[in-house]
C-alpha positions as CSV (number, residue, x, y, z in Angstrom):
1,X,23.6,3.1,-2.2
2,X,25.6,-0.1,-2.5
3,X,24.0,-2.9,-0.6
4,X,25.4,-5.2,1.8
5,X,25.3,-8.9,2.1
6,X,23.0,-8.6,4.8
7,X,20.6,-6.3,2.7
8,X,21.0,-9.2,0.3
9,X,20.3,-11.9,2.9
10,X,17.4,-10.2,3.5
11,X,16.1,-9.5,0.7
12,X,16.3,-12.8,-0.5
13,X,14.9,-14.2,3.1
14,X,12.0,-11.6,2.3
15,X,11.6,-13.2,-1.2
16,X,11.4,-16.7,0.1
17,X,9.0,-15.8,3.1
18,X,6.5,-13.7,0.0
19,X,6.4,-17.0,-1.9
20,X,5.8,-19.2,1.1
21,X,2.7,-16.6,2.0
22,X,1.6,-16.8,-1.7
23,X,1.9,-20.1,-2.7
24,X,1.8,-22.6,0.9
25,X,2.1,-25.3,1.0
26,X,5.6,-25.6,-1.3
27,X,8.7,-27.0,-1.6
28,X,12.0,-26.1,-1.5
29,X,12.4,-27.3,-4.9
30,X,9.6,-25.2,-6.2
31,X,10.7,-22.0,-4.0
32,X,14.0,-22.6,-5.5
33,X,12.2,-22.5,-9.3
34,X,9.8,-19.2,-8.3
35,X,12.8,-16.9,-6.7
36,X,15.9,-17.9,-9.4
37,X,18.0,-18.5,-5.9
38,X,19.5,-22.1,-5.9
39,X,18.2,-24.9,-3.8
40,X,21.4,-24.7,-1.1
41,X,20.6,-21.3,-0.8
42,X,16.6,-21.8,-0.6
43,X,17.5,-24.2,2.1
44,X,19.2,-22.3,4.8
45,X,16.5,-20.1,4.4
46,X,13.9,-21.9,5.1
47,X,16.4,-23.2,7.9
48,X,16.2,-19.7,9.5
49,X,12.5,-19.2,9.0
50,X,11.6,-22.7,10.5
51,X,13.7,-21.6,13.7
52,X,11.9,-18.2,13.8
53,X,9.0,-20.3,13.7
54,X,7.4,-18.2,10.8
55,X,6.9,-21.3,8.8
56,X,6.5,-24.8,9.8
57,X,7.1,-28.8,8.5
58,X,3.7,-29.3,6.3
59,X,4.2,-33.2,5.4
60,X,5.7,-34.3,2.1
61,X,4.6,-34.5,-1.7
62,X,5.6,-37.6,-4.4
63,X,8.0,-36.6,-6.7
64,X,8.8,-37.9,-9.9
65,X,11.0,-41.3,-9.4
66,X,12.8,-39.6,-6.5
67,X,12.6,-39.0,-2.5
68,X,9.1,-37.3,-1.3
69,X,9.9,-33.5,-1.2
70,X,9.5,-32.2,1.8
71,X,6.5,-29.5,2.1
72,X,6.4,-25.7,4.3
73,X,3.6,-23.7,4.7
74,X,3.4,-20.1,6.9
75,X,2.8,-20.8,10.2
76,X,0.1,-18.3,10.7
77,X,0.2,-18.6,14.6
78,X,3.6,-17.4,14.6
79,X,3.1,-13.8,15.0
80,X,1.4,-10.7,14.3
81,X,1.8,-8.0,12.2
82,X,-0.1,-4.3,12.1
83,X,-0.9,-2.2,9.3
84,X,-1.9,1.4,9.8
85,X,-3.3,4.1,7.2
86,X,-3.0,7.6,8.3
87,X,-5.0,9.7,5.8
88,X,-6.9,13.0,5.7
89,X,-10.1,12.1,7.4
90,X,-9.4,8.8,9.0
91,X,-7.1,6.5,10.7
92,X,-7.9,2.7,9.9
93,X,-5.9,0.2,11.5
94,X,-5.7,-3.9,10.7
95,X,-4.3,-6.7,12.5
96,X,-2.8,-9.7,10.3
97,X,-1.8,-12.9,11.1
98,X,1.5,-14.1,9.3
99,X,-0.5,-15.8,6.6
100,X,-1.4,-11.7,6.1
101,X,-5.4,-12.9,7.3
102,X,-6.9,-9.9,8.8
103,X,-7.8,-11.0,12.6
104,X,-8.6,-7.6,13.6
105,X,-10.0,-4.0,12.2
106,X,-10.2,-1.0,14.1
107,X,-11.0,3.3,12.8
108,X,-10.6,6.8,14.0
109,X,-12.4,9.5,12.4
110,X,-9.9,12.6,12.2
111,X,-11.9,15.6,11.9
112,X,-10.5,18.9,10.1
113,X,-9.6,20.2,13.5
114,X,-7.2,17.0,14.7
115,X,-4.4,17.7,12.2
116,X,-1.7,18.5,15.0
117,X,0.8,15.6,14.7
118,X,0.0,14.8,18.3
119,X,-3.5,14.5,17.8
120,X,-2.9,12.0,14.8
121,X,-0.3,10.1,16.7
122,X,-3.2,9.8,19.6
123,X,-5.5,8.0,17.0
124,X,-3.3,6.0,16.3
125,X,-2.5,4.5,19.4
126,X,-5.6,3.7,20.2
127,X,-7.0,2.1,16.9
128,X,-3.4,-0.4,17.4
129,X,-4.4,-0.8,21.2
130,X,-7.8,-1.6,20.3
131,X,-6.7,-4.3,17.1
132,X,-4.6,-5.9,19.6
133,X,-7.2,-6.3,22.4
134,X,-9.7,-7.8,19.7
135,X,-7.6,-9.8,18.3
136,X,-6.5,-11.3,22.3
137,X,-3.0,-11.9,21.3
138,X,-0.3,-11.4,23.6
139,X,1.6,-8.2,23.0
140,X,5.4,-10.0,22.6
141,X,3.5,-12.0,19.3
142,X,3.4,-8.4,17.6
143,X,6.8,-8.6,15.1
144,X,5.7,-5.0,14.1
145,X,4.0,-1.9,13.0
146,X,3.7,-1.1,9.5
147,X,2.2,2.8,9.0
148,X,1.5,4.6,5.9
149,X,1.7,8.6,6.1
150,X,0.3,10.9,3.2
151,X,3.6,13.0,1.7
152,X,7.0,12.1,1.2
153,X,8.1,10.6,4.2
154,X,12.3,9.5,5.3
155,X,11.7,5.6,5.9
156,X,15.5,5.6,7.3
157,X,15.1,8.7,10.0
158,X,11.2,8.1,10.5
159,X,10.3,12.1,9.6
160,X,7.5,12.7,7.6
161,X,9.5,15.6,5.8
162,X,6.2,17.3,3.9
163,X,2.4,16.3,4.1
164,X,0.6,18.6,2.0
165,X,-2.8,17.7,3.3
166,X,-1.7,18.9,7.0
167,X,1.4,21.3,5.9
168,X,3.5,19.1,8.0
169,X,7.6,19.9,7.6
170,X,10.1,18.0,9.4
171,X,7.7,16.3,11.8
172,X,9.5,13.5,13.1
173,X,6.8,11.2,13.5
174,X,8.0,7.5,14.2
175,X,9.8,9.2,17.5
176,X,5.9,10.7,18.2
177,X,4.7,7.0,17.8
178,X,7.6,5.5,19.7
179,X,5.9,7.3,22.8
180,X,2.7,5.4,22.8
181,X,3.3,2.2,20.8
182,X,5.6,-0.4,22.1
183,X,6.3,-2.7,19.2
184,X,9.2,-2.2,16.2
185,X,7.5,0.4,13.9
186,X,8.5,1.2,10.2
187,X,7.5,4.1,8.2
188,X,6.7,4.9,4.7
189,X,3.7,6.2,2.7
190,X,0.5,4.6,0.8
191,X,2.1,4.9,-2.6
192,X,4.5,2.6,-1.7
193,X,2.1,0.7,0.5
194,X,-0.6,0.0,-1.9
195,X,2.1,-1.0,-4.6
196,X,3.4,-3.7,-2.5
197,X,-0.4,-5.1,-1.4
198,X,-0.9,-5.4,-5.1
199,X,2.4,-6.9,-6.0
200,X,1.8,-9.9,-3.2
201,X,-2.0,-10.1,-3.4
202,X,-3.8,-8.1,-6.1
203,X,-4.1,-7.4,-9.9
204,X,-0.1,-7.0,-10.2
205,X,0.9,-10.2,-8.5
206,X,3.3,-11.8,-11.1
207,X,3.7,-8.4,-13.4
208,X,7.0,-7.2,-13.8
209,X,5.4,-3.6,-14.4
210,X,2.7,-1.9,-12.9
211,X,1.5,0.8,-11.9
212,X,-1.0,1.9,-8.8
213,X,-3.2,4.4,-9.3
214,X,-4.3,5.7,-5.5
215,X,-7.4,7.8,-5.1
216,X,-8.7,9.5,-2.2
217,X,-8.0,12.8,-0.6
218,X,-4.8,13.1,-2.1
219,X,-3.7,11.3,-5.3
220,X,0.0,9.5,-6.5
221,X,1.0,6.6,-8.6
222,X,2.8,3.3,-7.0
223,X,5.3,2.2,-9.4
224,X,6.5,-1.2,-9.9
225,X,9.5,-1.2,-12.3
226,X,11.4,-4.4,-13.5
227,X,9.3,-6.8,-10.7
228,X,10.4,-4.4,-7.8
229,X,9.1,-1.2,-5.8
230,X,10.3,1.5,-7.6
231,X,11.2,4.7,-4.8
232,X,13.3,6.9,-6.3
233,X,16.2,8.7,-5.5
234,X,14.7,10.0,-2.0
235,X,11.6,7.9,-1.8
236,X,9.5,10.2,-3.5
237,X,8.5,8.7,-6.6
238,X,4.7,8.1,-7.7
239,X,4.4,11.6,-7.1
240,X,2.1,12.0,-9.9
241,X,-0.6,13.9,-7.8
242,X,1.1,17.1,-7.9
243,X,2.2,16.8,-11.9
244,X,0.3,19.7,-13.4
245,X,-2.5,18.8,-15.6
246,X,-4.3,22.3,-16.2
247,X,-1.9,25.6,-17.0
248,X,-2.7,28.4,-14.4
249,X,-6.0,25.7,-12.8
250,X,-7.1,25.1,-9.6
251,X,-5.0,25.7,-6.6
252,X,-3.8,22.7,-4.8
253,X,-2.6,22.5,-1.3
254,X,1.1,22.1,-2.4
255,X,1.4,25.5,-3.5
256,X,0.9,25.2,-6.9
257,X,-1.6,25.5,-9.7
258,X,-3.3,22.9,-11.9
259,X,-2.4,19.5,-10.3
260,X,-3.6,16.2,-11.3
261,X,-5.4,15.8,-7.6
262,X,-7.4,19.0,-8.1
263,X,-9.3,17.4,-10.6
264,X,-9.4,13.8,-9.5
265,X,-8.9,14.0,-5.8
266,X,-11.8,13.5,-3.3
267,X,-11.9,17.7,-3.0
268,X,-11.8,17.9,-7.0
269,X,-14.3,15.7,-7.3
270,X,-16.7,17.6,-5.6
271,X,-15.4,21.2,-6.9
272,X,-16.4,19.2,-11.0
273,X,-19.7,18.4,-9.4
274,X,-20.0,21.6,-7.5
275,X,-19.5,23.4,-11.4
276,X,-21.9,21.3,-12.8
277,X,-24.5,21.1,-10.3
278,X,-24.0,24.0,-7.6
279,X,-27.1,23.1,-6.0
280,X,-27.0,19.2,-6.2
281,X,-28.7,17.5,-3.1
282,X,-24.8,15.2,-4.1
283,X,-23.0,17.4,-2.8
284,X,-22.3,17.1,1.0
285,X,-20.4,20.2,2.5
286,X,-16.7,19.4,4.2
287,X,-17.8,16.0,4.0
288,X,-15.7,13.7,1.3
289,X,-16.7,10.7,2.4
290,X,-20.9,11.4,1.9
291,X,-20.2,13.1,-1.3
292,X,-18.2,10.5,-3.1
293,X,-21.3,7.6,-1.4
294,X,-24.1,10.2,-3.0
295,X,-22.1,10.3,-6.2
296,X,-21.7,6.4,-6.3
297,X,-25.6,6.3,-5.3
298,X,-26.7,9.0,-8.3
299,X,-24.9,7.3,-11.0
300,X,-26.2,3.8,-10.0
301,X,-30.0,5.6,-10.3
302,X,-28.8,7.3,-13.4
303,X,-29.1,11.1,-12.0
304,X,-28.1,13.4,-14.6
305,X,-25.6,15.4,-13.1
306,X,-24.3,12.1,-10.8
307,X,-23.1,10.6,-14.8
308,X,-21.6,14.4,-16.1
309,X,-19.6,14.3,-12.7
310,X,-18.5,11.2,-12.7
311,X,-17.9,11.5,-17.0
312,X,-15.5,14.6,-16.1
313,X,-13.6,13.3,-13.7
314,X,-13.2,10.5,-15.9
315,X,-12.0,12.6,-18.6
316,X,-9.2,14.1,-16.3
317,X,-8.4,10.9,-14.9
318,X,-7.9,9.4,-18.3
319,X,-5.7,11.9,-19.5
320,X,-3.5,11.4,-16.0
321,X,-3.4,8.0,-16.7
322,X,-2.6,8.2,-20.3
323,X,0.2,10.1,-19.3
324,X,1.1,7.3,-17.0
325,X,0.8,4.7,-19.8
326,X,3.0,6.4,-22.1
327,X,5.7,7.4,-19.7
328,X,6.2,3.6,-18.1
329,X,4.3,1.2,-20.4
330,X,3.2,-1.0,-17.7
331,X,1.3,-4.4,-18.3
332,X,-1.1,-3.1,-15.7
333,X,-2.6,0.0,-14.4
334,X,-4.4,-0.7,-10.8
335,X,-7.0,2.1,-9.9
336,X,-7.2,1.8,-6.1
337,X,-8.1,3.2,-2.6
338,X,-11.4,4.4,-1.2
339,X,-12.6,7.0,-4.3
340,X,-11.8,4.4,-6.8
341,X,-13.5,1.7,-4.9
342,X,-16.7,3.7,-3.9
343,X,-17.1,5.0,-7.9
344,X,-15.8,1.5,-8.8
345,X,-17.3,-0.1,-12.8
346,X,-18.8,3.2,-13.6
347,X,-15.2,4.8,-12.9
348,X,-13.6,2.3,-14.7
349,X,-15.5,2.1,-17.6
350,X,-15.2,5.7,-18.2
351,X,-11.2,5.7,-17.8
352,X,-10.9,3.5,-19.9
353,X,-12.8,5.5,-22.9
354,X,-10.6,8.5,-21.6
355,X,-7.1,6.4,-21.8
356,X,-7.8,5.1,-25.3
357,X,-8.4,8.8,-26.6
358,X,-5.4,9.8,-25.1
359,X,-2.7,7.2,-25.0
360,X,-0.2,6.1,-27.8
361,X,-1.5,2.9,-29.7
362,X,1.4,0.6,-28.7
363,X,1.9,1.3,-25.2
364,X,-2.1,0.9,-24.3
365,X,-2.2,-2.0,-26.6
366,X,0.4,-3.9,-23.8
367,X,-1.9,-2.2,-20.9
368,X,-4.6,-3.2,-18.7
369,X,-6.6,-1.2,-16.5
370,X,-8.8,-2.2,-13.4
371,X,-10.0,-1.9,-10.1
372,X,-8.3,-3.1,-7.1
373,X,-9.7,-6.6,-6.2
374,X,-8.4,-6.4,-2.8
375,X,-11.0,-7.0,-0.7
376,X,-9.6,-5.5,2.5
377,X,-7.7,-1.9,2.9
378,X,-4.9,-2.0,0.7
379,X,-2.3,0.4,2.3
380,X,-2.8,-1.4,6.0
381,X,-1.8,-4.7,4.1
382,X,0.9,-3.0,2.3
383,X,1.8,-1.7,5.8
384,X,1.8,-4.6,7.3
385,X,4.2,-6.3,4.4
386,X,6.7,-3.2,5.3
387,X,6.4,-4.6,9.2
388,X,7.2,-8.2,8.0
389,X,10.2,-7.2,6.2
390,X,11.7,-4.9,9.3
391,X,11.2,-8.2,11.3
392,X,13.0,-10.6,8.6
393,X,15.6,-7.7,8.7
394,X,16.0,-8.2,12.4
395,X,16.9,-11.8,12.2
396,X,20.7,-11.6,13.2
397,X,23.3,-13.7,13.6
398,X,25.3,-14.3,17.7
399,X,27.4,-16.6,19.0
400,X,26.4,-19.1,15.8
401,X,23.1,-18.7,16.4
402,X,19.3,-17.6,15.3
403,X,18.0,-14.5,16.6
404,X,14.5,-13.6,17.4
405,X,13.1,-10.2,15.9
406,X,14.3,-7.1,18.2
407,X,11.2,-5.7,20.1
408,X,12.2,-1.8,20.2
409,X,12.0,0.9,17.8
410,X,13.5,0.5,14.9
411,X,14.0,2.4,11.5
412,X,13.2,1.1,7.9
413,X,14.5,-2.0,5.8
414,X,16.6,-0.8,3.0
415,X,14.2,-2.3,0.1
């Protein structure tokens, strides 16, 4: 779709806010240098972000045999911003100040038998109610909700069209939310979410091409292609999980056989350990979450069967990734979310065996692979980052002047 001048606008006011965030306090000069917009340009901008009070005057810094340069930094008091991660067995919410600072944390367990839409929707509403009472900020300072749904999700109509994990079809889910949550919301799913967190603030910041691994219950790839979030066609790129890596293997949930997240999801992990150890003291019926901690635990106290698990998943993973390596040679492959992070070096270091056995010589020559090194939940800041730029959207022109942010519900940015 062709874009507008006021997706451009946007985009570019987005672009200038990101490296304000990144890099405060700056000038206009060097905002100018680090977005390839001109200075004119860089200057109404920061114009329109000073009125919306998103930024503010910092002082000034010498310049070389000219006028000081005048400095901007964010002005973190100038709003808040929510991130929300929906997945299988939880519902973890974050409250960010503008300066993306986490002020706030709150979690719902969802157990197996809480996968009605309504049910989730209801943890939701009361992780973001109970953010925004911790946090004691006024409601009318929240710009937005950010939420990240498992599947492949419509950003524009707010339906999360297929979840996998819940068979959800059609369920039109930012209307469900609308019911219960006051502030602008904006939809979209962790793939995207984590890419973006590690774009502004992790291991791909500054890469033109990278790719996020995400593993937890369910599994995908995060693509970022030519310094941008790669989506797709209908927003469902990265979905990598459900490529088939075993002809005529395990079930998955999607319908078919053999997928990549058999084998490397949270439930494949424990079906490899379940193979190799049927009667492990590891393995922790229905319970993901204690399985993947005993698993971390056993390989740190060098348990046999902890190290064979963990050494075939690794060899699946590696493969997947190899795949993923050869297919987009990235500078960077991120392994990320709550599996990765529990299994961590040990992980790592076995991927990376598994890669080099597998992957063309050039491509993983250009290719590095790591862990995450954000500290806090990924997809709620990459959540949050989708909120931000629903609210820079928002920023209209009337009558000549500067509007605020609209406070209703609203659909997606077109990024």
């Amino acid at each position: 779709m062709k874009r507008t001048s006021r997706d451009i606008r946007t985009a570019n006011r987005y672009e200038v806010l990101r490296q304000i965030i990144a890099e405060s306090p700056t000038s206009r000069q060097e905002l100018a240098a680090a977005t390839g917009l001109s200075l004119a340009t860089v200057a109404t901008l920061v114009g329109e972000l000073l009125d919306l009070r998103m930024i503010t005057e910092v002082g000034f810094e010498d310049s070389a045999g000219g006028r000081p340069r005048g400095l901007v930094a964010v002005n973190s008091s100038g709003g808040a911003l929510i991130g929300v991660d929906i997945a299988e067995t939880y519902v973890h919410v974050e409250l960010f100040d503008l300066g993306l600072n986490v002020l706030a944390r709150a979690e719902e367990d969802v157990r197996p038998s809480e996968s009605l839409p309504e049910q989730v929707v209801g943890h939701v509403a009361t992780a973001v109610g109970s953010v925004v009472t911790q946090a004691g900020i006024e409601g009318a300072r929240v710009l937005g909700v950010g939420v990240s749904v498992p599947g492949q999700v419509d950003r524009a109509t707010g339906i999360s069209e297929y979840a996998p994990n819940w068979d959800w079809h059609d369920v039109p889910l930012l209307d469900l939310l609308t019911e219960h949550i006051a502030y602008p919301l904006y939809l979209d799913n962790p793939l995207r979410a984590s890419a973006v967190a590690e774009l502004w603030f992790g291991a791909a910041r500054g890469r033109g091409n990278a790719v996020v691994v995400n593993l937890g219950t369910g599994v995908g790839a995060g693509l970022v292609l030519g310094g941008g979030l790669h989506r797709g066609v209908s927003n469902s790129a990265g979905e990598w999980g459900h490529t088939t890596m075993v002809l005529d293997g395990r079930l998955c949930r999607c319908g078919n056989h053999g997928c990549v997240e058999t084998y490397v999801g949270a439930r494949g992990i424990m079906l490899n350990l379940r193979e190799i150890g049927p009667d492990s003291e590891l393995l922790h019926a229905d319970d993901q979450t204690a399985t993947i901690d005993a698993l971390a635990r056993g390989v740190a106290s060098n348990d046999p069967v902890a190290r064979r698990a963990v050494h075939e998943t690794a060899r699946y993973l590696g493969a997947g990734v190899a795949d993923l390596v050869n297919l987009f040679n990235p500078e960077i492959v991120v392994l990320s979310s709550w599996v990765a992070r529990t299994l961590g070096e040990p992980l790592l270091h076995e991927v990376r065996e598994a890669v080099t056995r597998h992957a063309l010589p050039r491509p993983l020559a250009a290719t590095e692979i790591v862990l995450s090194p954000i500290p806090t939940d990924s997809v709620c800041l990459g959540a949050a980052t989708f909120a931000l730029e629903g609210a820079l959207q928002t920023v209209g022109q009337k009558n000549g002047k500067r509007t605020a942010p609209v406070r209703s519900r609203t659909t997606a940015p077109p990024s």
